[in-house]
MMTF fields as JSON, N, C-alpha, C and O atoms, coordinates in Angstrom:
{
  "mmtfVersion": "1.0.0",
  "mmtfProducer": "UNKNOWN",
  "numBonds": 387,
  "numAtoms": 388,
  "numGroups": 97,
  "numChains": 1,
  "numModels": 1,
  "chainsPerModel": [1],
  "groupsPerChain": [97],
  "chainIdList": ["A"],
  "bondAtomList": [4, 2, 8, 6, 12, 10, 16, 14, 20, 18, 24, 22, 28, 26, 32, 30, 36, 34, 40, 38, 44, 42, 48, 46, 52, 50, 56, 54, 60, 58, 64, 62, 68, 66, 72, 70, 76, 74, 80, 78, 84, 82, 88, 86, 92, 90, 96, 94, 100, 98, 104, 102, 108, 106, 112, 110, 116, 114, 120, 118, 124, 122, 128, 126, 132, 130, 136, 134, 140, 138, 144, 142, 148, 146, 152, 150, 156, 154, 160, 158, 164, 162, 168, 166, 172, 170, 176, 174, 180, 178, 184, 182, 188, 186, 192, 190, 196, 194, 200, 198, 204, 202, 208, 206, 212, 210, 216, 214, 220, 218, 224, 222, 228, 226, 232, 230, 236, 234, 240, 238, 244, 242, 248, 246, 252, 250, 256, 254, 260, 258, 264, 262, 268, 266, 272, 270, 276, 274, 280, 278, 284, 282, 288, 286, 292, 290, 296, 294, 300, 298, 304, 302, 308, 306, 312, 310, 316, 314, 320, 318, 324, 322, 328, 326, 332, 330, 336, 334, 340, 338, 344, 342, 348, 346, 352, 350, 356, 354, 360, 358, 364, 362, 368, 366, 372, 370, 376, 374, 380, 378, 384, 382],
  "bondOrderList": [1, 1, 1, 1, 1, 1, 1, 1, 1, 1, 1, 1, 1, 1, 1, 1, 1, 1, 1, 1, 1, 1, 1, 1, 1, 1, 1, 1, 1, 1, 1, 1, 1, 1, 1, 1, 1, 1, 1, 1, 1, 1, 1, 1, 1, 1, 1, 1, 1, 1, 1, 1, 1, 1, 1, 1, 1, 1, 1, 1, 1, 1, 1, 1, 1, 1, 1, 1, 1, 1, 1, 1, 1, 1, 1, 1, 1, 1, 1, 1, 1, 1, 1, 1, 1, 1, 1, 1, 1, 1, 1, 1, 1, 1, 1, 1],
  "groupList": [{"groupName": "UNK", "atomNameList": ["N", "CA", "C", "O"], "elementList": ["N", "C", "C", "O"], "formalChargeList": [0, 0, 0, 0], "bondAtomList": [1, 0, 2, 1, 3, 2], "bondOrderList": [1, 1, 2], "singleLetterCode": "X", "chemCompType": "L-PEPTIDE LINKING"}],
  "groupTypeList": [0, 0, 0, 0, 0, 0, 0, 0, 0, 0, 0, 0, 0, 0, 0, 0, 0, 0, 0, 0, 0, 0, 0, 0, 0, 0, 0, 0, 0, 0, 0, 0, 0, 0, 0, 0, 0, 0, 0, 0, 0, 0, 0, 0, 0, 0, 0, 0, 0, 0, 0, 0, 0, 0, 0, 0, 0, 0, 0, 0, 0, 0, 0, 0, 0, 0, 0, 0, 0, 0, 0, 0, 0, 0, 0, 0, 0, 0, 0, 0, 0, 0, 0, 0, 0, 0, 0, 0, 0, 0, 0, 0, 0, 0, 0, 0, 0],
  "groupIdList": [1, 2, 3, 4, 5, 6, 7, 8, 9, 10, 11, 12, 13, 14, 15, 16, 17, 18, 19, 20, 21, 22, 23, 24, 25, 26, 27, 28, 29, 30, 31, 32, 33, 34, 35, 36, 37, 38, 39, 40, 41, 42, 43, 44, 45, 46, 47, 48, 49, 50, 51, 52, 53, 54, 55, 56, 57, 58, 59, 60, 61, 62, 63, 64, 65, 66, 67, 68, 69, 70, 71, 72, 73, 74, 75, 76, 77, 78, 79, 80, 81, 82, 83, 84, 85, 86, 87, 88, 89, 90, 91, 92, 93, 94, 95, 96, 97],
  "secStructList": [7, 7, 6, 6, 7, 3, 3, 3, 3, 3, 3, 3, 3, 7, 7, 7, 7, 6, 6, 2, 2, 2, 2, 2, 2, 2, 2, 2, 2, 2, 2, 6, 7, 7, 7, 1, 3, 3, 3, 3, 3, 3, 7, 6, 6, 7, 7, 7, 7, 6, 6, 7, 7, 7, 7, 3, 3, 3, 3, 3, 3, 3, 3, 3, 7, 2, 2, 2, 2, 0, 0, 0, 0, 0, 2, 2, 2, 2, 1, 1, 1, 7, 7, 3, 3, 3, 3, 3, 3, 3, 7, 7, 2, 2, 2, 2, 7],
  "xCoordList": [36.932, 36.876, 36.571, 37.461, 35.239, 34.912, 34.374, 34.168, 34.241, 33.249, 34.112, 35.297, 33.337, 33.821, 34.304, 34.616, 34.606, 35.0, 34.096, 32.978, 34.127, 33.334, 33.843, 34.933, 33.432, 33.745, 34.185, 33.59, 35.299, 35.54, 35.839, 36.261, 35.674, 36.566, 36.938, 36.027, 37.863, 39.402, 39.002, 39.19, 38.655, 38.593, 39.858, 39.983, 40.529, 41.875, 42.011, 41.854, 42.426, 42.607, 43.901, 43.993, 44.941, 46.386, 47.426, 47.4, 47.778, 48.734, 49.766, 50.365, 49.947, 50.178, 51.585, 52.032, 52.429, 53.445, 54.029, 53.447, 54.942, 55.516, 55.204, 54.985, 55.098, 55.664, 54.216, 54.171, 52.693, 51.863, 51.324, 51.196, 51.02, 50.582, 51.359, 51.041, 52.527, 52.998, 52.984, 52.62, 53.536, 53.433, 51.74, 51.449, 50.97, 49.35, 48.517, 47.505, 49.657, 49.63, 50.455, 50.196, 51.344, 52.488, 51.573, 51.73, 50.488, 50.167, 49.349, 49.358, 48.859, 48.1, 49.029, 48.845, 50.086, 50.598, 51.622, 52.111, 51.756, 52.433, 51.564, 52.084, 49.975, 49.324, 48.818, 47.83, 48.902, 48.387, 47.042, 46.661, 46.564, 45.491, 45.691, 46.211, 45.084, 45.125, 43.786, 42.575, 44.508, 43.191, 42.264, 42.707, 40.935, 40.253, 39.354, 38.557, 40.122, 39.763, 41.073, 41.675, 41.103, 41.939, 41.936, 42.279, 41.362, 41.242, 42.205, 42.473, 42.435, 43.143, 42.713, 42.581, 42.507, 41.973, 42.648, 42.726, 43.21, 43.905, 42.92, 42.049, 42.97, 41.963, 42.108, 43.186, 40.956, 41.159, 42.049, 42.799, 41.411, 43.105, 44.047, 44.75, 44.344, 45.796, 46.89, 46.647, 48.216, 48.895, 49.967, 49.978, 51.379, 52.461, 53.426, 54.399, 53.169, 54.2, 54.543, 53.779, 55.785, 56.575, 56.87, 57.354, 56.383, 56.43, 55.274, 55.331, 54.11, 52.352, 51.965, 51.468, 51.913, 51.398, 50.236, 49.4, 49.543, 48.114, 47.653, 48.257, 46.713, 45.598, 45.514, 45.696, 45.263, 44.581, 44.183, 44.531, 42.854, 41.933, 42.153, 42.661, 42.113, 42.504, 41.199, 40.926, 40.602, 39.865, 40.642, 41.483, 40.417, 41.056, 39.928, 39.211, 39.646, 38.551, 39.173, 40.344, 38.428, 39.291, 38.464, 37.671, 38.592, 38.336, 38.483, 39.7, 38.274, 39.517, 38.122, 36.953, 38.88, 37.821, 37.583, 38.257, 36.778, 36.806, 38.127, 38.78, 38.408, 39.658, 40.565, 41.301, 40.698, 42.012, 41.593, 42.329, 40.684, 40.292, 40.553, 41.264, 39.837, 39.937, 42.21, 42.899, 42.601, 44.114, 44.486, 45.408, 43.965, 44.593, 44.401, 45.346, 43.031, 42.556, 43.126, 43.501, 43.273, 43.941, 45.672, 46.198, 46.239, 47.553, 47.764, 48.756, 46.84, 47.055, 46.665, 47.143, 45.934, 45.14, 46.279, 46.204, 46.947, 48.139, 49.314, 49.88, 49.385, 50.741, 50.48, 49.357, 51.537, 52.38, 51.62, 51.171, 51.305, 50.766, 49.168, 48.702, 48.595, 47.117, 46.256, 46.386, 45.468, 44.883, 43.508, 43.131, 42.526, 41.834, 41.291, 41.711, 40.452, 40.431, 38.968, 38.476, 38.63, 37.263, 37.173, 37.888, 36.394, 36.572, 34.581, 33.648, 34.644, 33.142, 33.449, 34.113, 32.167, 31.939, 31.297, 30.576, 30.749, 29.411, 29.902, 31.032, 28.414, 28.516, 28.93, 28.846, 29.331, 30.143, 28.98, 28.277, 29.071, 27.88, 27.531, 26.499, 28.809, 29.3, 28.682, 28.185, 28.951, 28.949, 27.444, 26.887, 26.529, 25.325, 24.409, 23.325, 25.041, 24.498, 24.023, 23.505],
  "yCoordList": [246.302, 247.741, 248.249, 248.323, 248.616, 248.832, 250.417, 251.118, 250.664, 252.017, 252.881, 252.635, 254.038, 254.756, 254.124, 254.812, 252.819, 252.399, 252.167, 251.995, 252.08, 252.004, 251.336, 251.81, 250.256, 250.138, 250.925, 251.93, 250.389, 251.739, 250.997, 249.945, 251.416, 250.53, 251.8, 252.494, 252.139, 252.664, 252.472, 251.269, 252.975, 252.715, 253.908, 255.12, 253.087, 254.037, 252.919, 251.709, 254.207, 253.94, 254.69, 255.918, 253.797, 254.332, 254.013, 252.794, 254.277, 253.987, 252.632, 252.622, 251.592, 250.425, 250.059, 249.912, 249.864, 249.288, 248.319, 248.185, 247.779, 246.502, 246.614, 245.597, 248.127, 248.079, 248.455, 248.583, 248.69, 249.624, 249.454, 250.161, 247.939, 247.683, 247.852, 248.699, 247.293, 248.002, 249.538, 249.967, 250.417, 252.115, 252.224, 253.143, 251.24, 251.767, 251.247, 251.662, 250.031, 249.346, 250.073, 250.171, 250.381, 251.322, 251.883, 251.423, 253.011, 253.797, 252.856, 253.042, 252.071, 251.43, 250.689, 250.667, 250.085, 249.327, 250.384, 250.013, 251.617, 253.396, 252.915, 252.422, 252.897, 253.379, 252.418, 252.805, 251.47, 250.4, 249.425, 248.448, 249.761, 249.258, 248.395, 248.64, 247.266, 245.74, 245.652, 245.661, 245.569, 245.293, 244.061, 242.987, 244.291, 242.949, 242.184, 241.25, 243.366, 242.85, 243.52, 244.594, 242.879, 243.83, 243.007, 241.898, 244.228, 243.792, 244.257, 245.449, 243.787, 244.72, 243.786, 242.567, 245.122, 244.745, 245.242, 246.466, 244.787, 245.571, 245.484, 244.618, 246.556, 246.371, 245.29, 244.702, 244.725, 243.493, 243.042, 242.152, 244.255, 244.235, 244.551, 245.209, 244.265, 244.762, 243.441, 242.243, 244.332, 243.537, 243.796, 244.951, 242.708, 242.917, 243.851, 243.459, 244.967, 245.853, 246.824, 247.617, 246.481, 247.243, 249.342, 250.266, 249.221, 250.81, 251.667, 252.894, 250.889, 250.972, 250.256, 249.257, 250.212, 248.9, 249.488, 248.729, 251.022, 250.952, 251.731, 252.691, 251.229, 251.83, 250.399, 249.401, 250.206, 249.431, 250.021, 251.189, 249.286, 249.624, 249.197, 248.098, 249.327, 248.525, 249.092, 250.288, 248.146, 247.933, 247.932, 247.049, 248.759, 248.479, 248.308, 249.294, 247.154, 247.246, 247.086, 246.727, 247.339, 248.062, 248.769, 249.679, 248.472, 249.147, 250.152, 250.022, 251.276, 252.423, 253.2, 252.866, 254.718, 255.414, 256.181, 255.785, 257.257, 258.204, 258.633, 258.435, 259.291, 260.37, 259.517, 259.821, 258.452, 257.657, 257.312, 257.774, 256.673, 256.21, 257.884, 258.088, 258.522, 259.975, 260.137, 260.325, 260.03, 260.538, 259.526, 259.861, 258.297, 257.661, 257.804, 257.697, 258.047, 258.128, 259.499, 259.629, 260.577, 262.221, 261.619, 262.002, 260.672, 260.561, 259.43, 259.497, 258.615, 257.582, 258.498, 258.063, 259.767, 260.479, 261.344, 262.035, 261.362, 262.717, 261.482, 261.801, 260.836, 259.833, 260.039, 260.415, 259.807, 260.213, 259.405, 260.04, 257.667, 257.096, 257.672, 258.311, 257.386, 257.633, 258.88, 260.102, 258.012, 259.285, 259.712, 260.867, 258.536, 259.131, 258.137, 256.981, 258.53, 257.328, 258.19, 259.291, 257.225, 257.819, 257.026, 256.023, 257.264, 257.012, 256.718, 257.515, 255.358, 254.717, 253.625, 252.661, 254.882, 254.185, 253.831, 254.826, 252.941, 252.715, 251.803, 251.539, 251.514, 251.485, 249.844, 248.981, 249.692, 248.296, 247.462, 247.999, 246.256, 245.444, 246.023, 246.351, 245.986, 245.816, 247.913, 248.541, 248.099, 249.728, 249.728, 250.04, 249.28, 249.272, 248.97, 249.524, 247.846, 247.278, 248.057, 247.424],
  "zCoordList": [220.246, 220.28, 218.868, 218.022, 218.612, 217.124, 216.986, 215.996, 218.419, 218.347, 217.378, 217.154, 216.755, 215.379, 214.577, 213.604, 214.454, 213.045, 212.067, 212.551, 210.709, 209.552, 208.495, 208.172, 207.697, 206.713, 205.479, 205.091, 204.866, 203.525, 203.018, 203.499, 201.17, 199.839, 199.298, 198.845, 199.27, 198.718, 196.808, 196.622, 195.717, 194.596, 193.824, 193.995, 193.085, 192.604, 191.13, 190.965, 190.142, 188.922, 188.803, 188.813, 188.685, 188.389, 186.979, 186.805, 186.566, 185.76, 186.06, 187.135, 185.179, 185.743, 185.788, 184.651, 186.705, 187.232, 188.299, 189.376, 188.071, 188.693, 189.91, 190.567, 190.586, 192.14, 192.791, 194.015, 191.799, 192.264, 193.701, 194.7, 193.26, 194.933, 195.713, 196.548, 195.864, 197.411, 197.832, 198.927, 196.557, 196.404, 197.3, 198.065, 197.007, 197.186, 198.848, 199.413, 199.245, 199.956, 201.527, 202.727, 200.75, 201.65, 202.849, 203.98, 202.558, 203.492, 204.924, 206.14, 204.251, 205.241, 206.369, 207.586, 205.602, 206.735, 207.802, 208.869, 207.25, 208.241, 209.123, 210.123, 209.049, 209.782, 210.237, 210.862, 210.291, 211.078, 210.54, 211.185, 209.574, 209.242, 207.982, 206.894, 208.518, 207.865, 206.73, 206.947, 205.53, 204.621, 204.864, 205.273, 204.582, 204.369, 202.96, 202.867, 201.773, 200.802, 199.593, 199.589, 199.094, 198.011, 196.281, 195.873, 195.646, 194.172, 192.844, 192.7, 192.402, 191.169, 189.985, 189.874, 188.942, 187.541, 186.504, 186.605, 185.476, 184.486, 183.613, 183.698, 182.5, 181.418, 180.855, 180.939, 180.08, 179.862, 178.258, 177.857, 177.747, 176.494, 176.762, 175.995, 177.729, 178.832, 177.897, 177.75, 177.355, 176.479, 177.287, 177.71, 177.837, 177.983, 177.368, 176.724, 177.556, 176.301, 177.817, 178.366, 178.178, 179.041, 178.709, 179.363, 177.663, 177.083, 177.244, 177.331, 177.284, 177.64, 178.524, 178.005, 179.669, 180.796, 180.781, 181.273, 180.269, 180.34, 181.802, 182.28, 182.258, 183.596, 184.401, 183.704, 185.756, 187.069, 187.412, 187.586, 187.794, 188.917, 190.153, 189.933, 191.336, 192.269, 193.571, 193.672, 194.358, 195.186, 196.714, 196.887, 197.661, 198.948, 199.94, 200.107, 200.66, 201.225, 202.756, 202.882, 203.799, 204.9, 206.493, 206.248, 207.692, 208.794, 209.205, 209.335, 209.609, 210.391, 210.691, 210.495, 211.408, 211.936, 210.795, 209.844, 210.516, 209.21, 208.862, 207.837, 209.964, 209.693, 209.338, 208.399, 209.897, 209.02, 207.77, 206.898, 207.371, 206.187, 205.018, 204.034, 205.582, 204.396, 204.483, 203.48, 205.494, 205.658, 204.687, 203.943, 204.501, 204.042, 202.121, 201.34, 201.744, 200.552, 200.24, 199.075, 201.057, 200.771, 200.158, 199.113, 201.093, 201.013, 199.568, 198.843, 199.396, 197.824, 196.902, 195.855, 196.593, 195.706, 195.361, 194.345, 195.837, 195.445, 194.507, 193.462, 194.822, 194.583, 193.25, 192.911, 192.269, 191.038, 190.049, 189.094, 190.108, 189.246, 189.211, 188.268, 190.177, 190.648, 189.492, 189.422, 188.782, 188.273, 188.66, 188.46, 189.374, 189.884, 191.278, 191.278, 192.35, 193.356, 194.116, 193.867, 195.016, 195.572, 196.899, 196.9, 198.137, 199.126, 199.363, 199.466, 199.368, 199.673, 201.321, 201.701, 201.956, 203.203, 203.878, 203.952, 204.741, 204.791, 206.553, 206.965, 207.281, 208.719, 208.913, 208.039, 210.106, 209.685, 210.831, 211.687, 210.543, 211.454, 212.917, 213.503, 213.189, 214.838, 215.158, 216.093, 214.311, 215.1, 215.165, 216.218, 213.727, 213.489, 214.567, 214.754, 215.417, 216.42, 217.796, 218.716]
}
């Protein structure tokens, strides 16, 4: 059952902490939707200093219909670390077909 679904990658640059991924991870598994890619990048002069952890980037790559995918990028874009994030989507094999 694929009809209306679409591929999306989730792109979010947050402020970096112990717990981010799950905080970022959280919404998807509310809602039912299972990632199928997931990236995270710290800058690469990223130094252990618990006082500065710095910026992540993090990659969510992912199924759903629009409206979930946007509910879901509306609901990580507000969160406290998050300073900025963007919602890239594109048609998935199966719908293409």
């Amino acid at each position: 059952m694929t009809a209306g679904l679409l591929r999306h990658r989730l792109v979010v640059e947050a402020d970096a902490h112990p717990n981010l991924m799950l905080r970022l991870l959280e919404p998807f598994a509310i809602h039912g939707v299972q990632p199928t890619r997931v990236r995270l990048d710290a800058a690469e002069d990223a130094r252990l200093d618990p006082a500065a952890l710095g910026a992540m980037r993090v990659e969510v790559g992912f199924t759903a219909p629009v409206e979930l995918a946007e509910r879901l990028w509306a609901r990580i874009d507000v969160m406290v670390p998050v300073r900025t994030s963007h919602l890239v989507s594109s048609a998935s094999a199966e719908a293409a077909a």
